[in-house]
C-alpha positions as CSV (number, residue, x, y, z in Angstrom):
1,X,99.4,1.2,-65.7
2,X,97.3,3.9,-66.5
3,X,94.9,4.0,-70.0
4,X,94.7,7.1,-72.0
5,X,91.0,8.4,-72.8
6,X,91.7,7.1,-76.7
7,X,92.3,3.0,-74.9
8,X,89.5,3.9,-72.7
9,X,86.8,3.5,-75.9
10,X,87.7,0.2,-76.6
11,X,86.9,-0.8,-73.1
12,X,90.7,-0.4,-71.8
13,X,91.0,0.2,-67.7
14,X,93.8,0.8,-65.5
15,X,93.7,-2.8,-63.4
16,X,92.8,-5.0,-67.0
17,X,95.2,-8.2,-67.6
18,X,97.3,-6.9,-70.5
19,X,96.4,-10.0,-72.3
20,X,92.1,-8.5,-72.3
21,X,93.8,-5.4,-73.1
22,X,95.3,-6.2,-76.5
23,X,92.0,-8.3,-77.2
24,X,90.2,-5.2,-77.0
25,X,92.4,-3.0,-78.7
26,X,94.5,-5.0,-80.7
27,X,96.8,-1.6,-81.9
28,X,97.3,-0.9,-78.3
29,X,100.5,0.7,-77.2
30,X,102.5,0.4,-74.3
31,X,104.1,3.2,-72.9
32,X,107.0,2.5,-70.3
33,X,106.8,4.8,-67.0
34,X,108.9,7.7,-66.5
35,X,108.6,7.6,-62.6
36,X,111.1,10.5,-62.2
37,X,109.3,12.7,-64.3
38,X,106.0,12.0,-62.7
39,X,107.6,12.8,-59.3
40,X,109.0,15.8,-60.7
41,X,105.8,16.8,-62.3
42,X,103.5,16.0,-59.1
43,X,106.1,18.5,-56.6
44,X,105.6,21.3,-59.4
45,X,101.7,21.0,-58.6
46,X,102.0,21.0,-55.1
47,X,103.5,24.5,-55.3
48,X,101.1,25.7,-57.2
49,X,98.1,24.5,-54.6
50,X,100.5,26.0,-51.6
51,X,99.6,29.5,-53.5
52,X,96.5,29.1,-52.3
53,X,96.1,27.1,-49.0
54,X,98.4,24.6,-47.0
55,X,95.8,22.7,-45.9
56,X,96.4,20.2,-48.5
57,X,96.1,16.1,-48.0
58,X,98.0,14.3,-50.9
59,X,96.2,11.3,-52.2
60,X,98.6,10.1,-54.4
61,X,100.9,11.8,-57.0
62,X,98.2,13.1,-59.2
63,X,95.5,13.8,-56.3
64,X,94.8,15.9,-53.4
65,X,92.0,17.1,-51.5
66,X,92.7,20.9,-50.7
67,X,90.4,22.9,-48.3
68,X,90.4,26.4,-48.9
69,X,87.6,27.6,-46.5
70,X,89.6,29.7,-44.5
71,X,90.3,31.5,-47.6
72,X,86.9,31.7,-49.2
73,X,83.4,33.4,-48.3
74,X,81.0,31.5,-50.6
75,X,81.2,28.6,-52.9
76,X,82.0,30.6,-55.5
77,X,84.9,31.9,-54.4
78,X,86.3,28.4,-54.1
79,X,85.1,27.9,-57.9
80,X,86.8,30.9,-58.6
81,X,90.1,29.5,-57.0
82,X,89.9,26.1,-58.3
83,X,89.8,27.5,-62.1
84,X,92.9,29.3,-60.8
85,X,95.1,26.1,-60.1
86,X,93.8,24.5,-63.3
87,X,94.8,27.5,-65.1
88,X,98.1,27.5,-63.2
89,X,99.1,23.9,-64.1
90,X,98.3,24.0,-67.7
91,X,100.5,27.1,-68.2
92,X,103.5,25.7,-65.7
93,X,103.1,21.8,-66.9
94,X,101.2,21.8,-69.5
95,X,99.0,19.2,-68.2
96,X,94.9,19.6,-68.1
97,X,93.4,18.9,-64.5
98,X,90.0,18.2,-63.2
99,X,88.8,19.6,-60.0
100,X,85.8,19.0,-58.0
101,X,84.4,21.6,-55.8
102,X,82.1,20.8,-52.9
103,X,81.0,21.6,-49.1
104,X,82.7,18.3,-48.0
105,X,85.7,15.8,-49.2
106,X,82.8,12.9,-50.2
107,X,81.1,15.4,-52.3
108,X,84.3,17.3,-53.9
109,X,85.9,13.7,-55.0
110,X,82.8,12.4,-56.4
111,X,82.7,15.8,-58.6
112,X,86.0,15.8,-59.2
113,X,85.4,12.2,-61.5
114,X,82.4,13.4,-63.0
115,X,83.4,15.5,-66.0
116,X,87.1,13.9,-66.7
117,X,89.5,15.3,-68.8
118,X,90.4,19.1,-67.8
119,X,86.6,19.4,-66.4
120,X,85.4,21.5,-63.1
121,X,82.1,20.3,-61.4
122,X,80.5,22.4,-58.6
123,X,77.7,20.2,-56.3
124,X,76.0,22.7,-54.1
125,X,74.6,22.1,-50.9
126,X,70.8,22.0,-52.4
127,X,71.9,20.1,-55.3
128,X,73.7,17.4,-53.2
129,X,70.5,15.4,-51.7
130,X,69.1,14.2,-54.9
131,X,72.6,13.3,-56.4
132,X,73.4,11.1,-53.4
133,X,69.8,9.8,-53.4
134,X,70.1,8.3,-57.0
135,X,74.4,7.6,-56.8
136,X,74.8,3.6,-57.1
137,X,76.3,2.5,-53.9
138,X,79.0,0.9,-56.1
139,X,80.1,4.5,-57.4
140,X,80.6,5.3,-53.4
141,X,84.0,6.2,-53.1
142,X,85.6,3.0,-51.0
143,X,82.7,0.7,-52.1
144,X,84.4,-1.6,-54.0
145,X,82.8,-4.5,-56.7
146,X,82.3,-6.6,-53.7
147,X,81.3,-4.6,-51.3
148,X,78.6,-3.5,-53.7
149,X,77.5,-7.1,-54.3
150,X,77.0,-7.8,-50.7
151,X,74.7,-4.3,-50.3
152,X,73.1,-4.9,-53.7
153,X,72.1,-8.6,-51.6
154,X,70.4,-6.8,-48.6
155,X,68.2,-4.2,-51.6
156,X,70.7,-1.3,-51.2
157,X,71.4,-0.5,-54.8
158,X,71.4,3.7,-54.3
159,X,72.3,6.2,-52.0
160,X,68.6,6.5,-51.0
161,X,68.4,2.8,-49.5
162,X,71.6,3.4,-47.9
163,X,70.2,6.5,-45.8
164,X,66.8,5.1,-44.9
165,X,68.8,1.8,-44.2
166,X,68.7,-0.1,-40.3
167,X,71.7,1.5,-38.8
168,X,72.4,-1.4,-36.9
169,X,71.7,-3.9,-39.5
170,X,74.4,-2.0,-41.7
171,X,77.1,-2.0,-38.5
172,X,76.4,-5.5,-38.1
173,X,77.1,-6.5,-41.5
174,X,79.9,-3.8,-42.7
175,X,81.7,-2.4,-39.5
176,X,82.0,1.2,-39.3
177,X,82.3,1.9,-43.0
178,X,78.6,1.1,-43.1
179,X,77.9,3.9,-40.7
180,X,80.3,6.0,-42.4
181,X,78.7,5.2,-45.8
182,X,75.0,5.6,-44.2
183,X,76.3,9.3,-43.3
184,X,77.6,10.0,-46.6
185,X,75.0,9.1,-48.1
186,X,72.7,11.8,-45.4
187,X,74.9,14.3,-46.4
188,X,77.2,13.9,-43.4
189,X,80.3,14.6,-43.8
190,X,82.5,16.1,-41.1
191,X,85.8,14.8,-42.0
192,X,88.5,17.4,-42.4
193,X,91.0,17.5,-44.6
194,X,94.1,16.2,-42.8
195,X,97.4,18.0,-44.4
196,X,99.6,15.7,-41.7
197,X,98.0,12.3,-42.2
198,X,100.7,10.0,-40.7
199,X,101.2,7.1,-43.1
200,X,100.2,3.8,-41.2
201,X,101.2,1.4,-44.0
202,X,102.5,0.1,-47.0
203,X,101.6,-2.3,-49.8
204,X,101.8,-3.7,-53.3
205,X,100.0,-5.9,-55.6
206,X,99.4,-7.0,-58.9
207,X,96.7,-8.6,-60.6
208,X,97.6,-11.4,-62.8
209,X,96.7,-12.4,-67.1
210,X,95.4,-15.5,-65.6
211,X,94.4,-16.7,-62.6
212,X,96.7,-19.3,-60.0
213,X,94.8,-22.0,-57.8
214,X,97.7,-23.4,-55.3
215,X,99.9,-21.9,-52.4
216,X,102.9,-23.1,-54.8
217,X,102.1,-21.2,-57.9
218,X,101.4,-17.9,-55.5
219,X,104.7,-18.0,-53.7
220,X,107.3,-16.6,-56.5
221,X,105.0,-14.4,-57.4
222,X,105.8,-12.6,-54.1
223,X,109.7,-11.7,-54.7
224,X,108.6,-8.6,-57.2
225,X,106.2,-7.3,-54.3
226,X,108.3,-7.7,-51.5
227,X,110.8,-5.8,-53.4
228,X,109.0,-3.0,-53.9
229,X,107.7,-2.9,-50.6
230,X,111.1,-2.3,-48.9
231,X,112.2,-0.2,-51.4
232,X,109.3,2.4,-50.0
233,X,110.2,1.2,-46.5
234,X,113.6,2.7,-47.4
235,X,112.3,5.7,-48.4
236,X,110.3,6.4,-46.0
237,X,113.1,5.6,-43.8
238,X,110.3,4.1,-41.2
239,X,110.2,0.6,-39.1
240,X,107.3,-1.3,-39.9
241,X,106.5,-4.3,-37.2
242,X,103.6,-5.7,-39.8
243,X,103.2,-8.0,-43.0
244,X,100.0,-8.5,-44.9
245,X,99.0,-10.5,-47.4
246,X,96.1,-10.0,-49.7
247,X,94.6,-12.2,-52.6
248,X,91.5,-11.3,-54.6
249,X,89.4,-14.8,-55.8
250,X,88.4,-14.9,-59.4
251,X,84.7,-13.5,-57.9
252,X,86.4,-10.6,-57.0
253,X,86.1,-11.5,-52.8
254,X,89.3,-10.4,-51.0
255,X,90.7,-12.1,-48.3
256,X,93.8,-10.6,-46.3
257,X,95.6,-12.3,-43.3
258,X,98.5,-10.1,-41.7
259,X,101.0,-11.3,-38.8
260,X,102.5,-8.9,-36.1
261,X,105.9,-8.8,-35.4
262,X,108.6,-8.5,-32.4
263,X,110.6,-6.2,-33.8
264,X,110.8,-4.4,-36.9
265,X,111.2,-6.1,-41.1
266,X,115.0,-6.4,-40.9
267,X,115.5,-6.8,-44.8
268,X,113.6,-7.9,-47.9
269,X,114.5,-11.3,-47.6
270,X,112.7,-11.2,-43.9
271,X,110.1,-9.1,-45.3
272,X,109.6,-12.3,-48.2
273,X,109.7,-15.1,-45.3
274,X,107.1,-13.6,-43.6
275,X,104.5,-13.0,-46.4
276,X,105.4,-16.6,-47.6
277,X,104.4,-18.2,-43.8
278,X,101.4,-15.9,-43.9
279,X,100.6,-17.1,-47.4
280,X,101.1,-20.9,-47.0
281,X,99.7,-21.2,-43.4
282,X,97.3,-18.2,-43.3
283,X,95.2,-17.7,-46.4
284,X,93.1,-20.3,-47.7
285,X,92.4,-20.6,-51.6
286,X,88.9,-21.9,-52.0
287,X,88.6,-20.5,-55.5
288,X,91.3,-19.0,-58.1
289,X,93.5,-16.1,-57.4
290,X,93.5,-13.0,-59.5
291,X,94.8,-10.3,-57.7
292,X,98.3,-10.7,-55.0
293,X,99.4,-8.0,-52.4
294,X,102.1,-8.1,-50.4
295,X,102.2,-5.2,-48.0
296,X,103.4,-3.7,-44.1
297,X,102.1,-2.2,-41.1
298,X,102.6,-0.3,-37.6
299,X,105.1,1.6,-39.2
300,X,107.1,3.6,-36.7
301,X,109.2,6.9,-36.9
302,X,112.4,7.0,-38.4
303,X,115.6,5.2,-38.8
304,X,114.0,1.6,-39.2
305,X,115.2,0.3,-41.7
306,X,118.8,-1.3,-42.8
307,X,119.7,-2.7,-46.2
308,X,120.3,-0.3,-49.5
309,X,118.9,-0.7,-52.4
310,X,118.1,1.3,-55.4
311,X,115.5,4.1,-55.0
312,X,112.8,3.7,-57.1
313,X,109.6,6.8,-57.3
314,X,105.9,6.6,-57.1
315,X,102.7,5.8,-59.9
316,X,101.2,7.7,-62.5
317,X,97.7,8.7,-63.1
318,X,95.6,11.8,-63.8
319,X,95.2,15.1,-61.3
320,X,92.3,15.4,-59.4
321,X,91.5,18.5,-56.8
Protein backbone atom coordinates (compact mmCIF):
# COMPACT_ATOMS: atom_id res chain seq x y z
CA UNK A 1 0.00 0.00 0.00
CA UNK A 2 0.80 3.34 -0.77
CA UNK A 3 0.60 6.56 2.04
CA UNK A 4 -0.86 9.77 0.96
CA UNK A 5 1.44 12.97 1.72
CA UNK A 6 -1.33 13.77 4.78
CA UNK A 7 -0.21 9.84 6.54
CA UNK A 8 3.26 10.69 5.52
CA UNK A 9 3.48 13.60 8.59
CA UNK A 10 2.72 11.29 11.14
CA UNK A 11 5.65 9.18 10.06
CA UNK A 12 3.37 6.73 7.70
CA UNK A 13 5.54 4.82 4.80
CA UNK A 14 4.57 2.52 2.12
CA UNK A 15 6.34 -0.93 3.56
CA UNK A 16 5.18 -0.02 7.54
CA UNK A 17 3.30 -3.07 9.49
CA UNK A 18 -0.24 -1.71 9.49
CA UNK A 19 -0.19 -2.35 13.18
CA UNK A 20 2.92 0.88 13.52
CA UNK A 21 0.74 2.48 11.19
CA UNK A 22 -2.38 3.02 13.20
CA UNK A 23 0.07 3.71 16.29
CA UNK A 24 1.25 6.60 14.47
CA UNK A 25 -1.82 7.84 13.15
CA UNK A 26 -4.43 6.48 15.02
CA UNK A 27 -7.36 8.23 12.52
CA UNK A 28 -5.74 6.46 9.74
CA UNK A 29 -7.78 5.32 6.79
CA UNK A 30 -7.51 2.53 4.68
CA UNK A 31 -8.36 2.79 1.24
CA UNK A 32 -8.95 -0.57 -0.79
CA UNK A 33 -7.06 -0.67 -4.29
CA UNK A 34 -8.80 -0.14 -7.45
CA UNK A 35 -6.14 -2.08 -9.55
CA UNK A 36 -8.26 -1.71 -12.78
CA UNK A 37 -8.36 1.84 -12.56
CA UNK A 38 -4.71 2.17 -11.88
CA UNK A 39 -3.96 0.06 -15.01
CA UNK A 40 -6.35 2.06 -16.82
CA UNK A 41 -4.91 5.34 -15.57
CA UNK A 42 -1.09 4.21 -16.14
CA UNK A 43 -1.91 3.20 -20.26
CA UNK A 44 -3.54 6.82 -20.50
CA UNK A 45 -0.03 8.22 -19.49
CA UNK A 46 1.93 6.20 -21.64
CA UNK A 47 0.21 7.80 -24.58
CA UNK A 48 0.77 10.90 -23.59
CA UNK A 49 4.85 10.25 -23.17
CA UNK A 50 4.62 8.44 -26.88
CA UNK A 51 3.67 12.18 -27.98
CA UNK A 52 6.95 12.92 -27.40
CA UNK A 53 9.47 9.95 -27.72
CA UNK A 54 9.15 6.07 -27.82
CA UNK A 55 12.12 5.63 -26.21
CA UNK A 56 10.38 4.96 -23.03
CA UNK A 57 11.46 2.13 -20.22
CA UNK A 58 8.48 1.49 -17.80
CA UNK A 59 9.42 1.09 -14.25
CA UNK A 60 6.37 0.31 -12.86
CA UNK A 61 2.78 1.64 -13.38
CA UNK A 62 3.37 5.06 -12.07
CA UNK A 63 7.15 5.38 -13.41
CA UNK A 64 9.19 5.58 -16.43
CA UNK A 65 12.43 6.86 -17.52
CA UNK A 66 11.91 8.58 -20.94
CA UNK A 67 14.89 9.84 -23.11
CA UNK A 68 14.07 12.44 -25.41
CA UNK A 69 17.60 13.43 -26.72
CA UNK A 70 16.94 12.74 -30.10
CA UNK A 71 14.31 15.18 -29.80
CA UNK A 72 16.00 17.93 -27.91
CA UNK A 73 19.07 20.46 -28.49
CA UNK A 74 19.82 21.67 -24.95
CA UNK A 75 18.67 20.86 -21.50
CA UNK A 76 16.22 23.09 -21.71
CA UNK A 77 14.43 21.92 -24.37
CA UNK A 78 13.94 18.70 -22.37
CA UNK A 79 12.63 21.03 -19.34
CA UNK A 80 10.50 22.53 -21.69
CA UNK A 81 9.02 18.98 -22.73
CA UNK A 82 8.80 17.55 -19.43
CA UNK A 83 6.43 20.57 -18.21
CA UNK A 84 4.59 19.51 -21.33
CA UNK A 85 3.72 15.85 -20.14
CA UNK A 86 2.99 17.16 -16.63
CA UNK A 87 0.75 19.59 -18.12
CA UNK A 88 -0.72 16.88 -20.33
CA UNK A 89 -1.59 14.44 -17.50
CA UNK A 90 -3.19 16.81 -15.19
CA UNK A 91 -5.62 18.01 -17.93
CA UNK A 92 -6.26 14.20 -19.37
CA UNK A 93 -6.18 12.49 -15.61
CA UNK A 94 -6.30 14.90 -13.46
CA UNK A 95 -3.42 13.57 -11.52
CA UNK A 96 -0.21 15.88 -10.50
CA UNK A 97 3.26 14.31 -11.68
CA UNK A 98 6.80 14.81 -10.75
CA UNK A 99 9.49 14.63 -13.27
CA UNK A 100 13.12 14.74 -13.02
CA UNK A 101 15.23 16.08 -15.71
CA UNK A 102 18.88 15.17 -16.08
CA UNK A 103 21.94 14.21 -18.54
CA UNK A 104 21.68 10.60 -17.34
CA UNK A 105 18.98 7.98 -15.80
CA UNK A 106 20.95 8.14 -12.10
CA UNK A 107 20.70 11.79 -12.16
CA UNK A 108 17.02 12.25 -13.69
CA UNK A 109 15.55 9.57 -10.90
CA UNK A 110 17.28 11.05 -8.08
CA UNK A 111 15.58 14.62 -9.25
CA UNK A 112 12.65 13.14 -10.04
CA UNK A 113 12.20 12.33 -5.79
CA UNK A 114 13.52 15.52 -4.84
CA UNK A 115 10.65 18.00 -4.86
CA UNK A 116 7.47 15.38 -4.61
CA UNK A 117 4.17 16.22 -5.09
CA UNK A 118 3.60 17.77 -8.84
CA UNK A 119 7.37 19.12 -8.58
CA UNK A 120 10.07 19.36 -11.72
CA UNK A 121 13.88 19.39 -10.72
CA UNK A 122 16.46 20.14 -13.39
CA UNK A 123 20.38 18.85 -12.19
CA UNK A 124 22.71 20.27 -14.75
CA UNK A 125 25.83 18.82 -15.75
CA UNK A 126 27.96 21.48 -13.47
CA UNK A 127 25.56 21.24 -10.77
CA UNK A 128 25.78 17.44 -10.61
CA UNK A 129 29.43 16.93 -8.96
CA UNK A 130 28.70 18.54 -5.64
CA UNK A 131 25.22 17.00 -5.31
CA UNK A 132 26.63 13.43 -5.71
CA UNK A 133 29.68 14.47 -3.63
CA UNK A 134 27.42 15.18 -0.46
CA UNK A 135 24.26 12.47 -1.49
CA UNK A 136 24.30 9.73 1.50
CA UNK A 137 25.15 6.52 -0.02
CA UNK A 138 21.96 5.22 1.46
CA UNK A 139 19.80 7.72 -0.82
CA UNK A 140 21.77 5.85 -3.87
CA UNK A 141 19.13 4.56 -5.94
CA UNK A 142 19.55 0.43 -5.28
CA UNK A 143 21.43 1.02 -1.98
CA UNK A 144 19.26 -0.34 0.29
CA UNK A 145 19.21 -0.06 4.50
CA UNK A 146 21.69 -2.74 4.42
CA UNK A 147 23.67 -2.17 1.94
CA UNK A 148 24.20 1.25 3.45
CA UNK A 149 25.14 -0.27 6.77
CA UNK A 150 27.80 -2.48 5.37
CA UNK A 151 29.41 0.88 3.27
CA UNK A 152 28.65 3.16 6.28
CA UNK A 153 31.23 0.05 8.16
CA UNK A 154 34.10 0.56 5.58
CA UNK A 155 33.77 5.08 6.19
CA UNK A 156 31.66 5.43 3.00
CA UNK A 157 28.83 7.54 4.26
CA UNK A 158 28.61 10.05 0.93
CA UNK A 159 28.97 10.03 -2.56
CA UNK A 160 32.49 11.60 -2.13
CA UNK A 161 34.02 8.46 -0.21
CA UNK A 162 32.35 6.27 -2.71
CA UNK A 163 34.32 8.00 -5.72
CA UNK A 164 37.76 8.32 -4.09
CA UNK A 165 37.06 4.73 -2.80
CA UNK A 166 39.67 1.43 -3.62
CA UNK A 167 38.04 0.18 -6.69
CA UNK A 168 38.97 -3.20 -5.97
CA UNK A 169 38.28 -3.17 -2.33
CA UNK A 170 34.60 -2.04 -3.31
CA UNK A 171 34.39 -5.16 -6.18
CA UNK A 172 35.64 -7.32 -3.56
CA UNK A 173 33.10 -6.59 -1.03
CA UNK A 174 29.85 -5.57 -3.32
CA UNK A 175 30.23 -7.29 -6.79
CA UNK A 176 29.62 -5.14 -9.63
CA UNK A 177 27.06 -2.83 -8.07
CA UNK A 178 30.01 -1.43 -6.14
CA UNK A 179 31.69 -0.41 -9.42
CA UNK A 180 28.57 0.56 -10.77
CA UNK A 181 27.87 2.72 -7.66
CA UNK A 182 31.66 4.04 -7.69
CA UNK A 183 30.70 5.42 -11.34
CA UNK A 184 27.65 6.91 -10.36
CA UNK A 185 28.81 8.47 -7.93
CA UNK A 186 31.96 9.98 -10.74
CA UNK A 187 29.29 11.12 -12.72
CA UNK A 188 29.39 8.04 -14.93
CA UNK A 189 26.59 7.13 -16.30
CA UNK A 190 26.36 5.51 -19.70
CA UNK A 191 23.37 3.37 -19.34
CA UNK A 192 20.63 3.94 -21.93
CA UNK A 193 17.33 3.95 -21.53
CA UNK A 194 16.15 0.54 -22.67
CA UNK A 195 12.31 0.84 -24.18
CA UNK A 196 12.58 -3.32 -24.75
CA UNK A 197 13.87 -4.48 -21.46
CA UNK A 198 13.05 -8.21 -21.57
CA UNK A 199 11.51 -9.13 -18.17
CA UNK A 200 13.89 -11.84 -16.57
CA UNK A 201 11.66 -12.44 -13.44
CA UNK A 202 8.94 -12.34 -11.19
CA UNK A 203 8.31 -12.03 -7.52
CA UNK A 204 6.17 -11.13 -4.48
CA UNK A 205 6.51 -10.40 -0.86
CA UNK A 206 5.11 -9.07 2.11
CA UNK A 207 6.44 -7.82 5.18
CA UNK A 208 4.77 -9.02 8.23
CA UNK A 209 2.96 -6.92 11.79
CA UNK A 210 5.29 -9.15 13.63
CA UNK A 211 8.05 -11.02 13.04
CA UNK A 212 8.12 -15.30 12.62
CA UNK A 213 11.26 -17.28 14.01
CA UNK A 214 10.70 -21.06 12.63
CA UNK A 215 10.49 -22.78 9.06
CA UNK A 216 6.85 -23.81 10.32
CA UNK A 217 5.43 -20.47 11.02
CA UNK A 218 6.98 -19.22 7.39
CA UNK A 219 5.42 -21.92 5.32
CA UNK A 220 1.61 -20.92 5.08
CA UNK A 221 2.55 -17.70 4.77
CA UNK A 222 3.70 -18.70 1.23
CA UNK A 223 0.21 -19.78 -0.41
CA UNK A 224 -0.81 -15.84 -0.82
CA UNK A 225 2.64 -15.29 -2.65
CA UNK A 226 2.74 -18.11 -4.75
CA UNK A 227 -0.70 -17.11 -5.87
CA UNK A 228 0.14 -14.07 -7.07
CA UNK A 229 3.09 -15.11 -8.61
CA UNK A 230 1.46 -17.42 -11.16
CA UNK A 231 -1.27 -15.22 -11.66
CA UNK A 232 1.56 -12.75 -13.42
CA UNK A 233 3.13 -15.84 -14.89
CA UNK A 234 -0.29 -16.10 -16.60
CA UNK A 235 -0.27 -12.94 -17.72
CA UNK A 236 2.71 -12.79 -19.04
CA UNK A 237 1.91 -15.87 -20.63
CA UNK A 238 5.90 -16.87 -20.17
CA UNK A 239 7.66 -20.18 -18.78
CA UNK A 240 9.73 -19.62 -15.93
CA UNK A 241 12.30 -22.65 -15.02
CA UNK A 242 13.25 -20.66 -11.57
CA UNK A 243 11.92 -20.24 -7.84
CA UNK A 244 13.31 -17.93 -5.31
CA UNK A 245 12.84 -17.39 -1.92
CA UNK A 246 13.71 -14.35 -0.01
CA UNK A 247 13.39 -13.49 3.83
CA UNK A 248 14.43 -10.18 5.39
CA UNK A 249 15.81 -10.81 9.37
CA UNK A 250 14.46 -8.39 11.89
CA UNK A 251 18.12 -6.29 11.19
CA UNK A 252 16.93 -5.77 7.96
CA UNK A 253 19.83 -8.51 6.23
CA UNK A 254 18.32 -10.40 3.33
CA UNK A 255 19.05 -13.71 2.54
CA UNK A 256 17.66 -15.36 -0.83
CA UNK A 257 18.25 -19.08 -1.92
CA UNK A 258 16.66 -19.89 -5.48
CA UNK A 259 16.55 -23.64 -7.12
CA UNK A 260 16.77 -24.22 -10.98
CA UNK A 261 14.44 -26.32 -12.63
CA UNK A 262 14.07 -29.12 -15.47
CA UNK A 263 11.44 -27.83 -17.03
CA UNK A 264 9.15 -25.05 -16.56
CA UNK A 265 6.45 -24.18 -13.00
CA UNK A 266 3.70 -26.43 -14.14
CA UNK A 267 0.95 -24.87 -11.83
CA UNK A 268 0.74 -22.95 -8.55
CA UNK A 269 0.67 -25.85 -6.46
CA UNK A 270 4.25 -26.88 -8.15
CA UNK A 271 5.22 -23.30 -7.99
CA UNK A 272 4.26 -23.65 -3.80
CA UNK A 273 6.27 -27.07 -3.40
CA UNK A 274 9.18 -25.73 -4.67
CA UNK A 275 9.46 -22.43 -2.61
CA UNK A 276 8.48 -24.68 0.51
CA UNK A 277 11.74 -27.21 -0.22
CA UNK A 278 13.75 -24.17 -0.87
CA UNK A 279 12.43 -22.59 2.36
CA UNK A 280 12.74 -25.63 4.77
CA UNK A 281 15.99 -27.01 3.31
CA UNK A 282 17.62 -23.87 1.86
CA UNK A 283 17.34 -20.75 4.03
CA UNK A 284 18.51 -20.76 7.39
CA UNK A 285 16.79 -18.44 10.09
CA UNK A 286 19.46 -17.30 12.50
CA UNK A 287 17.37 -14.30 13.64
CA UNK A 288 13.48 -13.33 13.17
CA UNK A 289 11.86 -12.89 9.87
CA UNK A 290 10.17 -9.69 8.83
CA UNK A 291 9.88 -9.57 5.36
CA UNK A 292 8.89 -13.10 2.90
CA UNK A 293 9.21 -13.27 -1.03
CA UNK A 294 8.29 -15.79 -2.99
CA UNK A 295 9.29 -15.18 -6.63
CA UNK A 296 10.51 -16.87 -10.40
CA UNK A 297 13.18 -16.84 -12.87
CA UNK A 298 14.62 -17.76 -16.44
CA UNK A 299 11.50 -16.89 -17.73
CA UNK A 300 11.18 -17.96 -21.33
CA UNK A 301 9.01 -16.75 -24.37
CA UNK A 302 5.62 -17.51 -24.65
CA UNK A 303 3.03 -20.08 -24.15
CA UNK A 304 4.46 -21.50 -20.74
CA UNK A 305 2.20 -21.65 -18.78
CA UNK A 306 -1.15 -23.98 -18.15
CA UNK A 307 -3.71 -23.60 -15.38
CA UNK A 308 -6.48 -20.56 -15.38
CA UNK A 309 -7.01 -18.50 -12.90
CA UNK A 310 -8.52 -15.14 -12.35
CA UNK A 311 -6.57 -12.15 -13.81
CA UNK A 312 -5.65 -9.88 -11.40
CA UNK A 313 -3.63 -6.04 -12.38
CA UNK A 314 -0.53 -4.39 -11.12
CA UNK A 315 0.30 -1.73 -7.87
CA UNK A 316 -0.29 1.72 -7.18
CA UNK A 317 1.98 4.52 -6.47
CA UNK A 318 2.84 8.01 -7.54
CA UNK A 319 4.25 9.07 -11.35
CA UNK A 320 7.66 9.79 -11.73
CA UNK A 321 9.47 10.84 -15.21
Amino acid sequence: AAASYEARAFGVHSALASRIAVQRCPHLKFVPPRFGVYKAVSQQIREVFERFTEVIEPLSLDEAYLDVSHVCKTLDDAVAIARQIKAAILAETQLTATAGVAHGRFLAKLASGMNKPDGLTVIRAEEAGKILAELPVGKFHGIGPATAIKMNARGLYVGADLAAAERLGLLRRFGKRGGYFQDIARGIDEKPVQPNRIRKSISAETTFSRDYDTAAELVPLLEPLAEKVWLALERLDRPARGVVVKVKYRNHEIQTRQQALEGPVRGVMHLLAEAEAILKHKIELPLPVRLLGVGVFNLGEGAGTGSVLPKGAGRQGQLDL
